[in-house]
Backbone atoms as SQL, in Angstrom:
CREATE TABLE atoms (id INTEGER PRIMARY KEY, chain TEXT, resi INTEGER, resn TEXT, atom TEXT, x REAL, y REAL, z REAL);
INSERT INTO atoms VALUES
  (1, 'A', 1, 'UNK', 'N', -10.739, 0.185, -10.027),
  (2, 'A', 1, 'UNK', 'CA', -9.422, -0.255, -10.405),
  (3, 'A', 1, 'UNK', 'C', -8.426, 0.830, -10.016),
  (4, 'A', 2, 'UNK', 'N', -7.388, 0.128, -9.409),
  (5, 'A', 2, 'UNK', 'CA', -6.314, 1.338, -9.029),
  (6, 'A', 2, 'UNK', 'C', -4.856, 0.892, -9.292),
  (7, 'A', 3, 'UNK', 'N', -4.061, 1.958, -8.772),
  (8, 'A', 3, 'UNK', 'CA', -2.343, 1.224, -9.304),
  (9, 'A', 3, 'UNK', 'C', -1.600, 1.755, -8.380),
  (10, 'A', 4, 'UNK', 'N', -0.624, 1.087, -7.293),
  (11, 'A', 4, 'UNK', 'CA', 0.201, 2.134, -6.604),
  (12, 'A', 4, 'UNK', 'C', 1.798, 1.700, -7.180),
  (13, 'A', 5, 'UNK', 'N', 2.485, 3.017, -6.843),
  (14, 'A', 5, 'UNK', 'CA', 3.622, 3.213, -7.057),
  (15, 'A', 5, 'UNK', 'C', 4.438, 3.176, -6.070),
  (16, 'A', 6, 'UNK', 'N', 5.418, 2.615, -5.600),
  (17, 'A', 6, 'UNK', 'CA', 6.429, 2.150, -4.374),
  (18, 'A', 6, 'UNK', 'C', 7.816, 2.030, -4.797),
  (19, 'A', 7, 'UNK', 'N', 7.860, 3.106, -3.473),
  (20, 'A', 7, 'UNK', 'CA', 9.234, 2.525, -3.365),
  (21, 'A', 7, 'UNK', 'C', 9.668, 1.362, -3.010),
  (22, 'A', 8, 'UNK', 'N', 11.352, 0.811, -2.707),
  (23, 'A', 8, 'UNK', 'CA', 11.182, -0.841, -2.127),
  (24, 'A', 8, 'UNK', 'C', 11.242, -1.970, -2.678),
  (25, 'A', 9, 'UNK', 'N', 11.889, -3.121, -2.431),
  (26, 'A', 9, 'UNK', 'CA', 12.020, -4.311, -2.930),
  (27, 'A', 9, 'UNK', 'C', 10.761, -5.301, -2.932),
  (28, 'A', 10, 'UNK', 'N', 10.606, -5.398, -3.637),
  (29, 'A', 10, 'UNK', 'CA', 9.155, -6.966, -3.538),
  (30, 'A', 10, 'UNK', 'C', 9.068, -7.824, -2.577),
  (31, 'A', 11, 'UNK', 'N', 10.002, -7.964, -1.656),
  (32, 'A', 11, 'UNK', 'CA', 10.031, -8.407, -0.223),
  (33, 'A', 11, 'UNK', 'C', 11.500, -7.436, 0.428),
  (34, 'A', 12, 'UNK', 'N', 11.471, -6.987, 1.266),
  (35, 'A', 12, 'UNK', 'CA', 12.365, -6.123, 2.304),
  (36, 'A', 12, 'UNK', 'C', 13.685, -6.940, 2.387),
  (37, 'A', 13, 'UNK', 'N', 14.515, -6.668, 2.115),
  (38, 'A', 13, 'UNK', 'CA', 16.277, -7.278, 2.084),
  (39, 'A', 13, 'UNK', 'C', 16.687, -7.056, 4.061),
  (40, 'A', 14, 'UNK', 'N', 16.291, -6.154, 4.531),
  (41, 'A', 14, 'UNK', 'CA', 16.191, -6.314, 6.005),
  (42, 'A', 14, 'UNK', 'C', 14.850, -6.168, 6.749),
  (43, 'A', 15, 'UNK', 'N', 15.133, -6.708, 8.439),
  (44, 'A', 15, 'UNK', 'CA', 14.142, -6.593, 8.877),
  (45, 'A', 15, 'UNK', 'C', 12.784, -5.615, 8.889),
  (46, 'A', 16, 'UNK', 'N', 13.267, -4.287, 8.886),
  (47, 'A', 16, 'UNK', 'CA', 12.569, -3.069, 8.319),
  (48, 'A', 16, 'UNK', 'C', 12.979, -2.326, 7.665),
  (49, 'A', 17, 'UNK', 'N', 11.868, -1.776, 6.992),
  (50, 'A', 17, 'UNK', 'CA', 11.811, -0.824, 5.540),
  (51, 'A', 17, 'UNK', 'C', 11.471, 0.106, 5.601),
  (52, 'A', 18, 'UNK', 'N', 11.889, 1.588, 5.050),
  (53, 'A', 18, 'UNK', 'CA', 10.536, 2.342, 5.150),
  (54, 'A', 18, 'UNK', 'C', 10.400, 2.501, 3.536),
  (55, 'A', 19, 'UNK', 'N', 9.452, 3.221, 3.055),
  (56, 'A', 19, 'UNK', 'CA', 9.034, 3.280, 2.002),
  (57, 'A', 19, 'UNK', 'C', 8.004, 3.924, 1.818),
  (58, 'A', 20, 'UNK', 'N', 7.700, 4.681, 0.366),
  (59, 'A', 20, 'UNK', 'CA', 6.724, 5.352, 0.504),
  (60, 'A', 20, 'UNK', 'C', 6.081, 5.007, -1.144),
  (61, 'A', 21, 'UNK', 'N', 4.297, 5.134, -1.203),
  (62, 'A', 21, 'UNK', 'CA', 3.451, 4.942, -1.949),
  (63, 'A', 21, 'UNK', 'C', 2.503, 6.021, -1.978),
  (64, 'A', 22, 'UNK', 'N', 2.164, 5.853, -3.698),
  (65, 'A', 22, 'UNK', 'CA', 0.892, 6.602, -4.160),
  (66, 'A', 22, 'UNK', 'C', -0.157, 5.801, -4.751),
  (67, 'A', 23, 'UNK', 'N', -1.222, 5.782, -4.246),
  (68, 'A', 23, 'UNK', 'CA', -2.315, 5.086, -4.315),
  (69, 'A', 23, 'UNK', 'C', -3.142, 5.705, -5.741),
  (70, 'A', 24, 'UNK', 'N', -3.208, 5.427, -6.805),
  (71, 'A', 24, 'UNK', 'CA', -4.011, 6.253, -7.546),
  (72, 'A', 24, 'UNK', 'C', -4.887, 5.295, -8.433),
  (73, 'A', 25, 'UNK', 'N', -6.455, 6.277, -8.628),
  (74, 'A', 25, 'UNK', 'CA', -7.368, 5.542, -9.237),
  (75, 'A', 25, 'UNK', 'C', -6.613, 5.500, -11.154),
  (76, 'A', 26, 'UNK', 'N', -6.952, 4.041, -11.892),
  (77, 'A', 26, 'UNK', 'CA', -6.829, 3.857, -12.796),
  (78, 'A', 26, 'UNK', 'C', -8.368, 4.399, -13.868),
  (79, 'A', 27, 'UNK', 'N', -9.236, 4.149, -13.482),
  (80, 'A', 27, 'UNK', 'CA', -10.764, 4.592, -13.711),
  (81, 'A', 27, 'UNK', 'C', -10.778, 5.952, -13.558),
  (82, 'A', 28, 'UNK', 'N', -11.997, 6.475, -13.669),
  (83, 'A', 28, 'UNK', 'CA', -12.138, 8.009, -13.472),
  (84, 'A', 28, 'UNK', 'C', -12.563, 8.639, -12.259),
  (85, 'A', 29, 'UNK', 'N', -12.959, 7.664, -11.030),
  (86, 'A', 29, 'UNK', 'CA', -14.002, 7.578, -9.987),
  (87, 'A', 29, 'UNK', 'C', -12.689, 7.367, -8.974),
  (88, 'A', 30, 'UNK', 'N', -13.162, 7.917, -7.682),
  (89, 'A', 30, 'UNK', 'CA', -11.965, 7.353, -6.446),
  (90, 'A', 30, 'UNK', 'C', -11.055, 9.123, -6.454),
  (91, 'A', 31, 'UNK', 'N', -10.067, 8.786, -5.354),
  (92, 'A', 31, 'UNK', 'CA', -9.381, 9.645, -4.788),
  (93, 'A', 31, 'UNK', 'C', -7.890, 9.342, -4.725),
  (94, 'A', 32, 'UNK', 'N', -7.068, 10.221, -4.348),
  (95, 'A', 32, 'UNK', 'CA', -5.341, 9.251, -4.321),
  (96, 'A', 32, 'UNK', 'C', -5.109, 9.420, -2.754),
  (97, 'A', 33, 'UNK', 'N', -4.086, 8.607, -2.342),
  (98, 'A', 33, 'UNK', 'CA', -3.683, 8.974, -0.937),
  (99, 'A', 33, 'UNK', 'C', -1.949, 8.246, -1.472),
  (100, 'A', 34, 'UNK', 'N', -1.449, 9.328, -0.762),
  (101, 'A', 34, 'UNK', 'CA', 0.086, 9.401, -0.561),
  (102, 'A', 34, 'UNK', 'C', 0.598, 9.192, 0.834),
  (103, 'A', 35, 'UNK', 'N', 1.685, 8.281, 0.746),
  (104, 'A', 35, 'UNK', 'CA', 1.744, 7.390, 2.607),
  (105, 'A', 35, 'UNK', 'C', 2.867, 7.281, 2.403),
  (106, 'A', 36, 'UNK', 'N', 3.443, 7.440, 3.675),
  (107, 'A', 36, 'UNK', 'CA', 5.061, 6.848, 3.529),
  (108, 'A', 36, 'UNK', 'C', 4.701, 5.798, 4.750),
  (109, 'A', 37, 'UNK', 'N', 5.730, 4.273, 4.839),
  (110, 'A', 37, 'UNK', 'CA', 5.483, 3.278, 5.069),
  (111, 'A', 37, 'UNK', 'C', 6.543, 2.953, 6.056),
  (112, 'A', 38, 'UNK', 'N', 6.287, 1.890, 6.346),
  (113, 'A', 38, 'UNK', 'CA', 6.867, 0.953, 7.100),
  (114, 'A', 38, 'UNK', 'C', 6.364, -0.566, 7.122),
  (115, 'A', 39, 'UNK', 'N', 7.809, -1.558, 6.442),
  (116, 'A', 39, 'UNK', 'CA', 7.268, -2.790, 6.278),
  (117, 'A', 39, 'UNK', 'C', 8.054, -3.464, 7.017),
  (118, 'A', 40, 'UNK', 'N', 7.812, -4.696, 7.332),
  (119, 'A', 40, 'UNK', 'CA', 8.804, -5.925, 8.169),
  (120, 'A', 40, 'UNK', 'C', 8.581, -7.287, 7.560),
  (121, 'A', 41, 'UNK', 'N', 9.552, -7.768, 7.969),
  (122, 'A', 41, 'UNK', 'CA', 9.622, -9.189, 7.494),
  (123, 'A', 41, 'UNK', 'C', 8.989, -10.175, 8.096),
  (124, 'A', 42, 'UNK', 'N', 8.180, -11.431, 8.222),
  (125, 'A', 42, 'UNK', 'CA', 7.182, -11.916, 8.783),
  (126, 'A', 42, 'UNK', 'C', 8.000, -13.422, 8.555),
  (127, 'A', 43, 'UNK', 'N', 9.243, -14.136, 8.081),
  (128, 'A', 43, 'UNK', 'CA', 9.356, -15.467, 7.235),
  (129, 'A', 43, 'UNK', 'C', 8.198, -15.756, 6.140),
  (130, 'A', 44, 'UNK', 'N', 8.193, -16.988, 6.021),
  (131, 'A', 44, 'UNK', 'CA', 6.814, -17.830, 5.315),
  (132, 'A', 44, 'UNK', 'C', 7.740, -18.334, 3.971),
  (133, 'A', 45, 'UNK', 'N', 8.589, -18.625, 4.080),
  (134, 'A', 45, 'UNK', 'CA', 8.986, -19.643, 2.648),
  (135, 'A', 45, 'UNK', 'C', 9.541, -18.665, 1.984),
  (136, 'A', 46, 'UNK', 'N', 9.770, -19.098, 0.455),
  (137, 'A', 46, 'UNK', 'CA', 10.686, -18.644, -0.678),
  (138, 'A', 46, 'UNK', 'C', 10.342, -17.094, -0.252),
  (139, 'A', 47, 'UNK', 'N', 11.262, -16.477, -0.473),
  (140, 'A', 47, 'UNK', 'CA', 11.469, -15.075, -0.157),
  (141, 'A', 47, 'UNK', 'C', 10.898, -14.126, 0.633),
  (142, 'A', 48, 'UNK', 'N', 10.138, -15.031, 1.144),
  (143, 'A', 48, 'UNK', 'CA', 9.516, -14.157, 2.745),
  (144, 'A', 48, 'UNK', 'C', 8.158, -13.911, 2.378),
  (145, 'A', 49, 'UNK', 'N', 7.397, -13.329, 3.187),
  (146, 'A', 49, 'UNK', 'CA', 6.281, -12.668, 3.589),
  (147, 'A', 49, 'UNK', 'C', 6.601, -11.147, 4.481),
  (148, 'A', 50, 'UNK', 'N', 5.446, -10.586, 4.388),
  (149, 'A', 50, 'UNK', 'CA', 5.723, -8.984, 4.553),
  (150, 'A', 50, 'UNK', 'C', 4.514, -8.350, 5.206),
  (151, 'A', 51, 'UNK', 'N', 4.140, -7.646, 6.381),
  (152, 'A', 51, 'UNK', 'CA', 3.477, -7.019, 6.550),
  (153, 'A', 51, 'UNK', 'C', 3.679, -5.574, 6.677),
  (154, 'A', 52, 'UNK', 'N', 3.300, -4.477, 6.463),
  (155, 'A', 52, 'UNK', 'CA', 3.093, -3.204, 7.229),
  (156, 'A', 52, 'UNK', 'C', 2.219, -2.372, 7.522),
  (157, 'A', 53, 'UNK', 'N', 2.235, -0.693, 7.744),
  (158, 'A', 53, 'UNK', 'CA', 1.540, -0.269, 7.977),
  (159, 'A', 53, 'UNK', 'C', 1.969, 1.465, 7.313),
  (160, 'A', 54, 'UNK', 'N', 1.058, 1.865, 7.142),
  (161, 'A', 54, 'UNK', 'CA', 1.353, 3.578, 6.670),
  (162, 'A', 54, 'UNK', 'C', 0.741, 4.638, 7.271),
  (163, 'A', 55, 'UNK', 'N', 1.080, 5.886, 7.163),
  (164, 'A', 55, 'UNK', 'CA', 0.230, 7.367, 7.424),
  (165, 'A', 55, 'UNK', 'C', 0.644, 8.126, 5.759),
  (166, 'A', 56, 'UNK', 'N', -0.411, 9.163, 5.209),
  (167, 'A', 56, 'UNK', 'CA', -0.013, 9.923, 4.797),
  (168, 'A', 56, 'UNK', 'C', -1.340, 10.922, 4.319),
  (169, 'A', 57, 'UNK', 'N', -1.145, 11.724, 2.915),
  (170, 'A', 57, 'UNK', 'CA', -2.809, 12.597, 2.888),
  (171, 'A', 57, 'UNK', 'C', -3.232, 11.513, 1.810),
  (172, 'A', 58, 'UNK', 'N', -4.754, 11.967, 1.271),
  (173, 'A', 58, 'UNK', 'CA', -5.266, 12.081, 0.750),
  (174, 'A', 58, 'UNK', 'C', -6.957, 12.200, 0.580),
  (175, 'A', 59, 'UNK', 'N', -7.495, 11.815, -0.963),
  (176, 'A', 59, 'UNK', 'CA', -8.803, 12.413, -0.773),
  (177, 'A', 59, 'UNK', 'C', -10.018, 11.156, -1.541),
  (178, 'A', 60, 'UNK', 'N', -9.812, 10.260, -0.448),
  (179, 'A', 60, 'UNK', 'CA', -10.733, 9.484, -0.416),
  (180, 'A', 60, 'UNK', 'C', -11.936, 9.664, 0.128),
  (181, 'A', 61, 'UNK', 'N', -12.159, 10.527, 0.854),
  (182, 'A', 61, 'UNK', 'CA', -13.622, 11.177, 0.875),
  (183, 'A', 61, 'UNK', 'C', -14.765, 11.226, 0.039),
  (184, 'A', 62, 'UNK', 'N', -16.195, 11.701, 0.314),
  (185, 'A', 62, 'UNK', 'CA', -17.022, 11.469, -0.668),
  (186, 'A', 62, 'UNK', 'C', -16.943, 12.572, -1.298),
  (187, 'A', 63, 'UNK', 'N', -16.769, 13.933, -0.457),
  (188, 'A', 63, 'UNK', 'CA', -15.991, 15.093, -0.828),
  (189, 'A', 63, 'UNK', 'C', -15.146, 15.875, -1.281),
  (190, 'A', 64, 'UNK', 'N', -13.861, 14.063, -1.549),
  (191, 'A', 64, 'UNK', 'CA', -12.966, 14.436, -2.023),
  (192, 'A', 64, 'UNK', 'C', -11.846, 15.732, -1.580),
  (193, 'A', 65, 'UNK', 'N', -12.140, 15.658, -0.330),
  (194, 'A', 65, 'UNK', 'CA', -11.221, 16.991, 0.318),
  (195, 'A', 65, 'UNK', 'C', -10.172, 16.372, 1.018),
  (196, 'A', 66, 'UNK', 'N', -8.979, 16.745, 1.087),
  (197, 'A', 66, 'UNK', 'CA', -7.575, 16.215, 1.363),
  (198, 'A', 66, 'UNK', 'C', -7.713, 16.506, 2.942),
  (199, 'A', 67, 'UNK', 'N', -7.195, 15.006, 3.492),
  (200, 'A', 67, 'UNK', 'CA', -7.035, 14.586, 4.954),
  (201, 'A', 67, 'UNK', 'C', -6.699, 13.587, 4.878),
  (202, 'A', 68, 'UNK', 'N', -6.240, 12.792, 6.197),
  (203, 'A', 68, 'UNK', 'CA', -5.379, 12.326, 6.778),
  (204, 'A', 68, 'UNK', 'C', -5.712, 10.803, 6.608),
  (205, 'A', 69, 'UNK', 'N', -4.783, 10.018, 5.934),
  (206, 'A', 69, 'UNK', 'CA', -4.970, 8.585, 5.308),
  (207, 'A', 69, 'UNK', 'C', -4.231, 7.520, 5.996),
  (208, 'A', 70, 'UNK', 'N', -4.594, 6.317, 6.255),
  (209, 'A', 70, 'UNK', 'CA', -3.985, 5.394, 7.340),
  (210, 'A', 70, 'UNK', 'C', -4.055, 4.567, 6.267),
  (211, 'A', 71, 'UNK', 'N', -3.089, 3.109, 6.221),
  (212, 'A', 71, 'UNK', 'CA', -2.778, 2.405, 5.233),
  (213, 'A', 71, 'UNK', 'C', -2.095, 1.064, 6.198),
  (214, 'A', 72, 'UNK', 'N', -2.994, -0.338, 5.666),
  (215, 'A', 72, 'UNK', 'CA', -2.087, -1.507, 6.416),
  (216, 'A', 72, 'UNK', 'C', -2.028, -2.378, 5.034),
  (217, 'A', 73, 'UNK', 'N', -1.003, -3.294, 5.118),
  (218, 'A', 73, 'UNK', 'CA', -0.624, -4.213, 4.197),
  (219, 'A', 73, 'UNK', 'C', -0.025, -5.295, 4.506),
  (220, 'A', 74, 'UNK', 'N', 0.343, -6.458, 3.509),
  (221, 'A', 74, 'UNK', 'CA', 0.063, -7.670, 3.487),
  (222, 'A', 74, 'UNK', 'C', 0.718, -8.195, 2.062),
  (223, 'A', 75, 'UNK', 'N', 1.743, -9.174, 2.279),
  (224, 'A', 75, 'UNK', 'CA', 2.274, -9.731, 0.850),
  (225, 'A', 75, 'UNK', 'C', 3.122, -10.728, 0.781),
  (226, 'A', 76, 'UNK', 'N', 3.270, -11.263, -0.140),
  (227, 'A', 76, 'UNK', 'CA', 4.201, -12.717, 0.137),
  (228, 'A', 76, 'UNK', 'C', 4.475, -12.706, -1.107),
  (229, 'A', 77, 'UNK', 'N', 6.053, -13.063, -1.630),
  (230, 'A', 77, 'UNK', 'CA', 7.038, -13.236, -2.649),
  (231, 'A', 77, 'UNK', 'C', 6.218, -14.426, -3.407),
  (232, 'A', 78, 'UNK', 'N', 6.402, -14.421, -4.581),
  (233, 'A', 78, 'UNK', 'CA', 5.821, -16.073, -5.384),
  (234, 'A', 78, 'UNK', 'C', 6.915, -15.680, -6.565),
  (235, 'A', 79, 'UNK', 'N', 7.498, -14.738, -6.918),
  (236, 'A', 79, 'UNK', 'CA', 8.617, -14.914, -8.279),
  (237, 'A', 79, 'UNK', 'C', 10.005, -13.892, -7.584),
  (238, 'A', 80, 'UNK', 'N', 10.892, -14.179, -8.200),
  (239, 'A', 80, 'UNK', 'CA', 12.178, -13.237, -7.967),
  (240, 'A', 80, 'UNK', 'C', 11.837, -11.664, -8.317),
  (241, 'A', 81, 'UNK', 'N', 11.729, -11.089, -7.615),
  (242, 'A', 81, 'UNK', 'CA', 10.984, -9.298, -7.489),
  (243, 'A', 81, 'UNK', 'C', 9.925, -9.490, -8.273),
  (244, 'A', 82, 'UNK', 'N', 8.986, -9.990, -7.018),
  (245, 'A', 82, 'UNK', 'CA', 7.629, -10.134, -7.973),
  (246, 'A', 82, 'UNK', 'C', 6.875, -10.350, -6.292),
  (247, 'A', 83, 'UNK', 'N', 5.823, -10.056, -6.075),
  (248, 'A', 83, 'UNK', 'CA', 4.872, -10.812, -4.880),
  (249, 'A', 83, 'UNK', 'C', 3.390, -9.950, -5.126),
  (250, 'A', 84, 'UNK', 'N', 2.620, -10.843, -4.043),
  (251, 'A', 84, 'UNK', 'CA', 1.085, -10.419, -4.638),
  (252, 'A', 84, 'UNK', 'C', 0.693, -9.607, -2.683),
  (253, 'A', 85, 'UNK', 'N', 0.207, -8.346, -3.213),
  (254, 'A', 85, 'UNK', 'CA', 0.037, -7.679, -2.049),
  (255, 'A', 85, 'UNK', 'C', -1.102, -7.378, -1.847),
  (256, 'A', 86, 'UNK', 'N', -1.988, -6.936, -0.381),
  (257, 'A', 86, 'UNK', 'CA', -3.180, -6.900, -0.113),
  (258, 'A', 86, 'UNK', 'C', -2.974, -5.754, 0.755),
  (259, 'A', 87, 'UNK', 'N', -4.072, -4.447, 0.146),
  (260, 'A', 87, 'UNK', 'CA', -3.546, -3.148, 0.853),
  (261, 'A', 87, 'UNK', 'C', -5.244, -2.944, 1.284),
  (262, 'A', 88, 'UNK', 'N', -5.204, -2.280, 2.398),
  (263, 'A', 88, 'UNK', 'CA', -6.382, -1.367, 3.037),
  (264, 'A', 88, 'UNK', 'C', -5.890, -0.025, 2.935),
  (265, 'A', 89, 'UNK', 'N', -7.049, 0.810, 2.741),
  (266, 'A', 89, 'UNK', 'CA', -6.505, 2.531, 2.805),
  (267, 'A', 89, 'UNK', 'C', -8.332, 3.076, 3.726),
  (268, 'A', 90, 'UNK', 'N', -7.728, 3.801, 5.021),
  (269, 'A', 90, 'UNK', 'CA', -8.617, 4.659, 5.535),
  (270, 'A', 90, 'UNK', 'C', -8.648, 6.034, 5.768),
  (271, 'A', 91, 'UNK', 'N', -9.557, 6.361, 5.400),
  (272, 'A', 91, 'UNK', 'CA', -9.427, 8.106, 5.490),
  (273, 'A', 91, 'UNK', 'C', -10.614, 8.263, 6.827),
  (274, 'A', 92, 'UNK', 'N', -10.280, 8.514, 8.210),
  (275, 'A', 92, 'UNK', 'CA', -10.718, 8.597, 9.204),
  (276, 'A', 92, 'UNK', 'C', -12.245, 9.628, 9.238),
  (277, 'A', 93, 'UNK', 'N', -11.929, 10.404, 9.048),
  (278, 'A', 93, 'UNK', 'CA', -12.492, 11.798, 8.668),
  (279, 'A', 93, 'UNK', 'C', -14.226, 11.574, 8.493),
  (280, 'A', 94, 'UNK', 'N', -14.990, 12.745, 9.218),
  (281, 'A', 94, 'UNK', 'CA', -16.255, 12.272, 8.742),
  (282, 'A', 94, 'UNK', 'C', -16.952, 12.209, 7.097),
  (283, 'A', 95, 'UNK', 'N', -17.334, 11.009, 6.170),
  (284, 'A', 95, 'UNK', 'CA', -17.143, 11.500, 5.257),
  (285, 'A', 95, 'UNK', 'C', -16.614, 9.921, 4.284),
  (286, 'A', 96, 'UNK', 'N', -15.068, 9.954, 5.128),
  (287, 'A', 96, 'UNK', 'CA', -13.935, 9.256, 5.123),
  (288, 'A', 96, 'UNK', 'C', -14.534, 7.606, 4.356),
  (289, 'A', 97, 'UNK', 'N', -13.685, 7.259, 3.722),
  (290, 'A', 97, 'UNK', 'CA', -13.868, 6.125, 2.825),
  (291, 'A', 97, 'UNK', 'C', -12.885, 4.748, 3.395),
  (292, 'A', 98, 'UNK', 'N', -13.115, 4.194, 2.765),
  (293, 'A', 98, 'UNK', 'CA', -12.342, 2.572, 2.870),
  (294, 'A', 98, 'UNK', 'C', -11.853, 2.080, 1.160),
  (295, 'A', 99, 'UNK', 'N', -10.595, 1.948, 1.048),
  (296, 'A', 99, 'UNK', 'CA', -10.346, 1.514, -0.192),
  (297, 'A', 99, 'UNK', 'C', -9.701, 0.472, -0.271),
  (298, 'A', 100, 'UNK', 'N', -9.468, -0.771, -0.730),
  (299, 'A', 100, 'UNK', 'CA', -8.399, -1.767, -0.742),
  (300, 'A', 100, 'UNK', 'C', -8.325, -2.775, -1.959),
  (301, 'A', 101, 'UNK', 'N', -7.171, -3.267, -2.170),
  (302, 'A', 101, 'UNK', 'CA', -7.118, -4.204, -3.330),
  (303, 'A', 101, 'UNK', 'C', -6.386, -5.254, -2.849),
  (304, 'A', 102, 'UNK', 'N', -6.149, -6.112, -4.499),
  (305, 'A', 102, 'UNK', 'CA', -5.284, -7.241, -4.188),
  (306, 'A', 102, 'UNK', 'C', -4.601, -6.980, -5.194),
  (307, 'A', 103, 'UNK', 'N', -3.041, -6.856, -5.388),
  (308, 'A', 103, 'UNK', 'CA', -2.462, -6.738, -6.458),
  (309, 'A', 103, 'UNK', 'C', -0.921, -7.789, -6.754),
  (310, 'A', 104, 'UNK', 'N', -0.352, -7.515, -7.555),
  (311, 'A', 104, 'UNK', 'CA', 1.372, -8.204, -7.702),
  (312, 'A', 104, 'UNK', 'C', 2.022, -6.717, -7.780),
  (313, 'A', 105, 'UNK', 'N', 3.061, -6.592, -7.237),
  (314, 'A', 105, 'UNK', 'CA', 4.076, -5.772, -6.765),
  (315, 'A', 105, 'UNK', 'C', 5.438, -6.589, -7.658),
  (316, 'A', 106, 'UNK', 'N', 5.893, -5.230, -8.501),
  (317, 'A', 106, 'UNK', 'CA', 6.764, -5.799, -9.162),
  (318, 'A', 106, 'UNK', 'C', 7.981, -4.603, -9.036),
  (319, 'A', 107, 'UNK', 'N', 9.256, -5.447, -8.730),
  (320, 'A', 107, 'UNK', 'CA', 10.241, -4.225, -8.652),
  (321, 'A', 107, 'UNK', 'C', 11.467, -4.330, -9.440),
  (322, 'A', 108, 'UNK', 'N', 12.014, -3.452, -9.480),
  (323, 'A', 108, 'UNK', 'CA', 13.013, -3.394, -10.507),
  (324, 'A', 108, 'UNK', 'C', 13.990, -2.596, -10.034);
């Protein structure tokens, strides 16, 4: 179980965004990775759809040693600052992990 924190509207008010997130475990197990972003607008109905992509560190490793984190995403509006997002996180590195969820993104 995890929780990220974002900057950014629940769908992007223009074509591109940048923005930045912290990925952190809610449990006691797992690693964080910190990314700054870039999202775009895709259409798809009531308040859009959203894809992007990120770079930033962290220590998703089995080692848990801080390196270099790649991040793609995925989301579509269903309430007024509200949408349900689908994130991948890779830590390249030998070692290097795969993390991803499905969550609602809520902004304020």
């Amino acid at each position: 179980m995890a929780a990220i924190v974002s900057s950014g509207a629940a769908v992007p008010v223009v074509p591109l965004q940048l923005q930045g997130s912290l990925f952190v475990p809610v449990t006691g197990k797992g690693g964080y990775a910190a990314t700054a972003e870039i999202r775009g607008l895709t259409g798809g109905g009531f308040g859009g759809a959203y894809i992007g992509a990120g770079v930033g560190l962290g220590t998703l490793s089995t080692d848990n040693s801080v390196g270099s984190v790649f991040t793609v995403f995925a989301g579509k509006s269903i309430a007024p600052f509200t949408s349900v997002e689908l994130r991948l996180y890779k830590e390249p590195k030998d070692g290097g992990a795969t993390a991803g969820f499905v969550g609602v993104r809520f902004s304020f």
